[in-house]
Kinemage of the C-alpha trace (Angstrom):
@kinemage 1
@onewidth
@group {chain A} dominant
@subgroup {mainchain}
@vectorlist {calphas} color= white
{ca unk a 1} P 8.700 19.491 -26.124
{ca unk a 2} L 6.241 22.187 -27.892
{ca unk a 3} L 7.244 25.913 -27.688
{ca unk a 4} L 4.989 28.181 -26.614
{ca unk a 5} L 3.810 29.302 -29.538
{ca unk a 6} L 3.279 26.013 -31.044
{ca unk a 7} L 1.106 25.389 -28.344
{ca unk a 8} L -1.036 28.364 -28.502
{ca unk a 9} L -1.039 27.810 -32.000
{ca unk a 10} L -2.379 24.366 -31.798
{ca unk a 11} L -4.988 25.906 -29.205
{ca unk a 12} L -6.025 28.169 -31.137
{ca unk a 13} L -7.081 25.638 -33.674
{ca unk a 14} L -9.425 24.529 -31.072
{ca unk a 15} L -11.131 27.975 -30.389
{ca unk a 16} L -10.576 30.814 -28.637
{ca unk a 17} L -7.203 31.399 -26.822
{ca unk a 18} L -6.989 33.134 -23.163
{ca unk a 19} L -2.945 33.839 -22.914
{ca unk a 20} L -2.450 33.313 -19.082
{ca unk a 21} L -4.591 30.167 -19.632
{ca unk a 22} L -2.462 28.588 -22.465
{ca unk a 23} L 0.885 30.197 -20.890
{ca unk a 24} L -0.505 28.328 -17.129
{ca unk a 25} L -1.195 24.715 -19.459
{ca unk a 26} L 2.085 25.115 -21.635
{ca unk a 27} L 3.933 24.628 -18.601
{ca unk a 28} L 2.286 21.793 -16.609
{ca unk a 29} L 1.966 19.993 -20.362
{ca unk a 30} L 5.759 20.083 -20.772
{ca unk a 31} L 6.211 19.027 -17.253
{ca unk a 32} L 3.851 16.139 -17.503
{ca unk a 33} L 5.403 15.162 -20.846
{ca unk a 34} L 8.498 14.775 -19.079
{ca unk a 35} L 7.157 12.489 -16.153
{ca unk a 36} L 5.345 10.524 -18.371
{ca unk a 37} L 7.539 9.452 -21.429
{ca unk a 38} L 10.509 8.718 -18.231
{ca unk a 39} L 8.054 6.305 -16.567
{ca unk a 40} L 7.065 5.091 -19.940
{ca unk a 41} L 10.578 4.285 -20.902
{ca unk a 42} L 11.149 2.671 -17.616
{ca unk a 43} L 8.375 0.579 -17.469
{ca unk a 44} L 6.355 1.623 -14.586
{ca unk a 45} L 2.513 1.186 -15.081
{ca unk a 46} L 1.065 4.457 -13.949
{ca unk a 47} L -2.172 6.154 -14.230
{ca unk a 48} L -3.101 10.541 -14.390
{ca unk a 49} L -5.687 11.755 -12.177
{ca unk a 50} L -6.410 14.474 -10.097
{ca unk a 51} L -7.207 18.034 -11.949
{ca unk a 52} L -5.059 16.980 -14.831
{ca unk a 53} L -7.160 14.402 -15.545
{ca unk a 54} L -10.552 15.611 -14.856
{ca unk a 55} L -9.464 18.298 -17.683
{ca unk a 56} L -8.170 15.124 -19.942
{ca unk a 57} L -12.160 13.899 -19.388
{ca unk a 58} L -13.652 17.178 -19.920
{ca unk a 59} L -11.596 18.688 -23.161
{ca unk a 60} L -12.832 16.450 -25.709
{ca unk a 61} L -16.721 17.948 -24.706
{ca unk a 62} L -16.289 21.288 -23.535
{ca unk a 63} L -12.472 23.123 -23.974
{ca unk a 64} L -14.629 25.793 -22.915
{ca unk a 65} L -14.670 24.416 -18.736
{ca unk a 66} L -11.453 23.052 -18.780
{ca unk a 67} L -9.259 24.749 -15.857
{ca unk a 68} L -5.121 25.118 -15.039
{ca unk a 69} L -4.117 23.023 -12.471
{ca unk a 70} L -0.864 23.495 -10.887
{ca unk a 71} L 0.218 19.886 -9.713
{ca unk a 72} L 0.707 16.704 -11.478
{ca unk a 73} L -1.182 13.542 -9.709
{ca unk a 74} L 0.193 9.925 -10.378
{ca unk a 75} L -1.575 7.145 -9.182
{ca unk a 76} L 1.084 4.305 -8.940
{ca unk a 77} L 1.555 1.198 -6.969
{ca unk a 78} L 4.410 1.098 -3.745
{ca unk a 79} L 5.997 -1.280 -4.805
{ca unk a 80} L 7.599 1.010 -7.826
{ca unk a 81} L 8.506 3.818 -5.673
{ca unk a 82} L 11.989 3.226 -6.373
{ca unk a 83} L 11.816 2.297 -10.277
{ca unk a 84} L 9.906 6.016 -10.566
{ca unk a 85} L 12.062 7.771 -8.465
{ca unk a 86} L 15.270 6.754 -10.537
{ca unk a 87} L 13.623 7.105 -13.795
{ca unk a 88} L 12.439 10.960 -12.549
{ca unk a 89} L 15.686 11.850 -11.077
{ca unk a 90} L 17.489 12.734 -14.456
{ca unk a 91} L 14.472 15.131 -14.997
{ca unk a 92} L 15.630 16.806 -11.587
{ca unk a 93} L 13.138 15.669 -9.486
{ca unk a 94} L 13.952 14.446 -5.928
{ca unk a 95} L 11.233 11.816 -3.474
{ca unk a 96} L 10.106 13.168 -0.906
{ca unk a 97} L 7.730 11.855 1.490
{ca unk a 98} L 4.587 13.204 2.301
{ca unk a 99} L 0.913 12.891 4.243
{ca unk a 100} L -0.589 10.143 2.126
{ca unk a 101} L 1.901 9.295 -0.379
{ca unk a 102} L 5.422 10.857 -1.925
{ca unk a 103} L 5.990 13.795 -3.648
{ca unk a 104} L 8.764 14.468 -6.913
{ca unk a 105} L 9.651 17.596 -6.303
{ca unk a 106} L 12.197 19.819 -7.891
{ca unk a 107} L 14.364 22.116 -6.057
{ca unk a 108} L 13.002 25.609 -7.784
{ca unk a 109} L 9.643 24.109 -7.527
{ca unk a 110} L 6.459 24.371 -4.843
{ca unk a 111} L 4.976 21.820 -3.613
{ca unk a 112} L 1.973 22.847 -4.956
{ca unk a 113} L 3.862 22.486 -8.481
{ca unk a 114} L 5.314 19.087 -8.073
{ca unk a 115} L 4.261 15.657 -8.911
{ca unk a 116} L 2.031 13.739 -6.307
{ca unk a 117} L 2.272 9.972 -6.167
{ca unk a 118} L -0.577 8.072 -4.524
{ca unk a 119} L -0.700 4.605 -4.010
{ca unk a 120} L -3.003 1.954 -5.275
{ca unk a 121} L -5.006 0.258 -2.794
{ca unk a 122} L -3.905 2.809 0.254
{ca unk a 123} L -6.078 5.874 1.271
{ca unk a 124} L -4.156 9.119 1.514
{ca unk a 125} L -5.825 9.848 4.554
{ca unk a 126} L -7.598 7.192 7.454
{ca unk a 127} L -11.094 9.219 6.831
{ca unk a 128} L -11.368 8.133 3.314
{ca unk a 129} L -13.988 5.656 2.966
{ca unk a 130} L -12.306 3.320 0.560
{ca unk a 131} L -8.788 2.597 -0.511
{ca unk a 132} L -7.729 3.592 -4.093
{ca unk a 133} L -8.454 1.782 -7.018
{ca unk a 134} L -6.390 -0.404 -9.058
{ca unk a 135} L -5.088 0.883 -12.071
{ca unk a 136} L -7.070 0.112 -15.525
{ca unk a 137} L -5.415 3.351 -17.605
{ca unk a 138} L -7.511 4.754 -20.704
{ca unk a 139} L -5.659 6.756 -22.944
{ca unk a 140} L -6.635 10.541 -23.252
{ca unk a 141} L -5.345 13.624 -25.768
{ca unk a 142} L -4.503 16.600 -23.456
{ca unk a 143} L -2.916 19.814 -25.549
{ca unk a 144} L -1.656 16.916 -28.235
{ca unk a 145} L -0.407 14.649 -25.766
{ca unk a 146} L -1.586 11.524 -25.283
{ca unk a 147} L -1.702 10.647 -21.381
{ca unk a 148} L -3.076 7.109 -19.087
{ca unk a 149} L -5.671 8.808 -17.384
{ca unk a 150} L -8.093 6.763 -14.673
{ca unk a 151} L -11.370 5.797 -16.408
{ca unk a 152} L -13.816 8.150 -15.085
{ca unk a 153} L -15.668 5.627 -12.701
{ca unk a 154} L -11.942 5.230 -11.016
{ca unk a 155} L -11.677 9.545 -11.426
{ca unk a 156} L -14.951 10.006 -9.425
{ca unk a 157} L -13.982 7.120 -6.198
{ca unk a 158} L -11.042 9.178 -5.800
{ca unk a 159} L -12.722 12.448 -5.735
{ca unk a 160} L -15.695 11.118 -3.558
{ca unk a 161} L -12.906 9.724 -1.506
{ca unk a 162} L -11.484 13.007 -0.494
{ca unk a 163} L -14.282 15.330 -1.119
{ca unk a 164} L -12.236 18.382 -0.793
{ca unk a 165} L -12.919 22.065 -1.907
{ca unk a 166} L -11.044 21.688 -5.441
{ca unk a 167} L -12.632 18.015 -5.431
{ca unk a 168} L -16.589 19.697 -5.233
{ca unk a 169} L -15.471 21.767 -7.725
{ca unk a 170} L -14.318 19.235 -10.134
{ca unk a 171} L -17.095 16.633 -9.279
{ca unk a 172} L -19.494 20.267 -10.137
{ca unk a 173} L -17.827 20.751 -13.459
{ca unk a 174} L -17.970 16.796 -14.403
{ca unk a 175} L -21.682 16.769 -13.057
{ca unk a 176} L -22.615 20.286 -15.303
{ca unk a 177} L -20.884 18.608 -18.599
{ca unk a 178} L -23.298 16.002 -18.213
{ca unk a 179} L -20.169 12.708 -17.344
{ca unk a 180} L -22.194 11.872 -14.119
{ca unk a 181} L -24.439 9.573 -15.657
{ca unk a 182} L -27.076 8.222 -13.782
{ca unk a 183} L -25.669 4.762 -15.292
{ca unk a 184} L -22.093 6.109 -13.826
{ca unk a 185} L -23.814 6.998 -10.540
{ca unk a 186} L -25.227 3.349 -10.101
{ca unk a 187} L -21.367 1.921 -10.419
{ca unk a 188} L -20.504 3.809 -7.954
{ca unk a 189} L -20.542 2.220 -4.656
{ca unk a 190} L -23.185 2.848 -1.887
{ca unk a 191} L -20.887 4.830 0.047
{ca unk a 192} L -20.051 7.304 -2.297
{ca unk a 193} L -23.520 7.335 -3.911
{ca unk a 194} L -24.007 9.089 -0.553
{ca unk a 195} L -20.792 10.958 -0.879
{ca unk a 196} L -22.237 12.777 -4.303
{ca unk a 197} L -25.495 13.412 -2.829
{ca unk a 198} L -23.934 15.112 -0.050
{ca unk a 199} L -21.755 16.782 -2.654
{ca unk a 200} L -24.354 18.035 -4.551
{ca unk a 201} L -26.209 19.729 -1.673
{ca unk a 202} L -22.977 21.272 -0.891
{ca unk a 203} L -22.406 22.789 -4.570
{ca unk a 204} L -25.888 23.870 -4.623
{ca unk a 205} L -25.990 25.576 -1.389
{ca unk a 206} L -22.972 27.389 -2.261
{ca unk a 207} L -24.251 28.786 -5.505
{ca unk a 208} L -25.105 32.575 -5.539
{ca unk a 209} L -29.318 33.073 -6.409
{ca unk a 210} L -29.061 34.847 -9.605
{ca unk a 211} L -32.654 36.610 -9.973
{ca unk a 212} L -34.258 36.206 -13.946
């Protein structure tokens, strides 16, 4: 586990540093070390997403837009629920259940801190249009750690899926770094084709006119 001034260090060898940034990042990067090389050792095939992994897409472009996210999301199938709840509990972390999944939560933590587990082929919520995907990992480099992330195709049917505030504004930031191909559009299916031309309307209606 990096110190914190390793990792501003090794920031800074990207560009610029922003201190409540890197401070925000050094601690979600140790936690998500943590998770990961526990469910690594155990065995437990397990995929990143959410914001973590929408900045694990976007870093290797533009450091510049990547953001701190709070929360660690896991997609993961059921039937390991109980594999990845032993291998997380030496860590400190306790299962809890939750709308649309579990939760690994620690007891000096948020909820809005903890680690989300959603499940692979289930929707988190009966509105979504489709289920979630199965898991095809990629490996990403995040602060000097390398992570499974979901392949971005995977990334954006999630995010369609829910279409929540902090999803518009990740499926904005994706769309502005130029990772929403038109080629990565057409793979996406019909439904959420729709989904990110609704989204789009929504992101540009809600952008302040900036007179030239």
């Amino acid at each position: 586990m990096k110190t914190f001034e390793q990792f501003v260090s090794e920031s800074a060898e990207q560009g610029s540093v922003n201190l409540i940034f890197e401070a925000g990042m050094h601690s979600l990067v140790n936690d998500l070390e943590s998770i990961v090389e526990a469910l690594q050792h155990a065995g437990v095939q397990f995929e990143v997403v959410g914001g973590v992994a929408v900045n694990a897409h976007i870093l290797a472009l533009h450091r510049s837009r990547s953001f701190v996210t709070r929360d660690i999301d896991l997609l993961v199938n059921r039937s390991d629920l109980q594999q990845i709840a032993e291998a997380a509990e030496p860590l400190g972390y306790h299962a809890k259940k939750m709308m649309g999944g579990y939760t690994l939560i620690r007891p000096e933590q948020d909820l809005a801190e903890a680690v989300h587990l959603i499940f692979v082929g289930e929707k988190s919520k009966s509105t979504q249009p489709l289920p979630h995907p199965a898991l095809h990992p990629e490996d990403k480099l995040l602060f000097g750690l390398t992570i499974p992330v979901a392949p971005l195709n995977d990334l954006l049917q999630m995010k369609l899926n829910s279409l929540r505030p902090k999803d518009l504004i990740h499926l904005e930031t994706l769309d502005e770094v130029g990772l929403i191909t038109p080629s990565v559009e057409q793979g996406l299916p019909a439904e959420l084709r729709e989904r990110l031309k609704e989204a789009r309307e929504r992101i540009a209606e809600n952008k302040p006119d900036v007179e030239g």
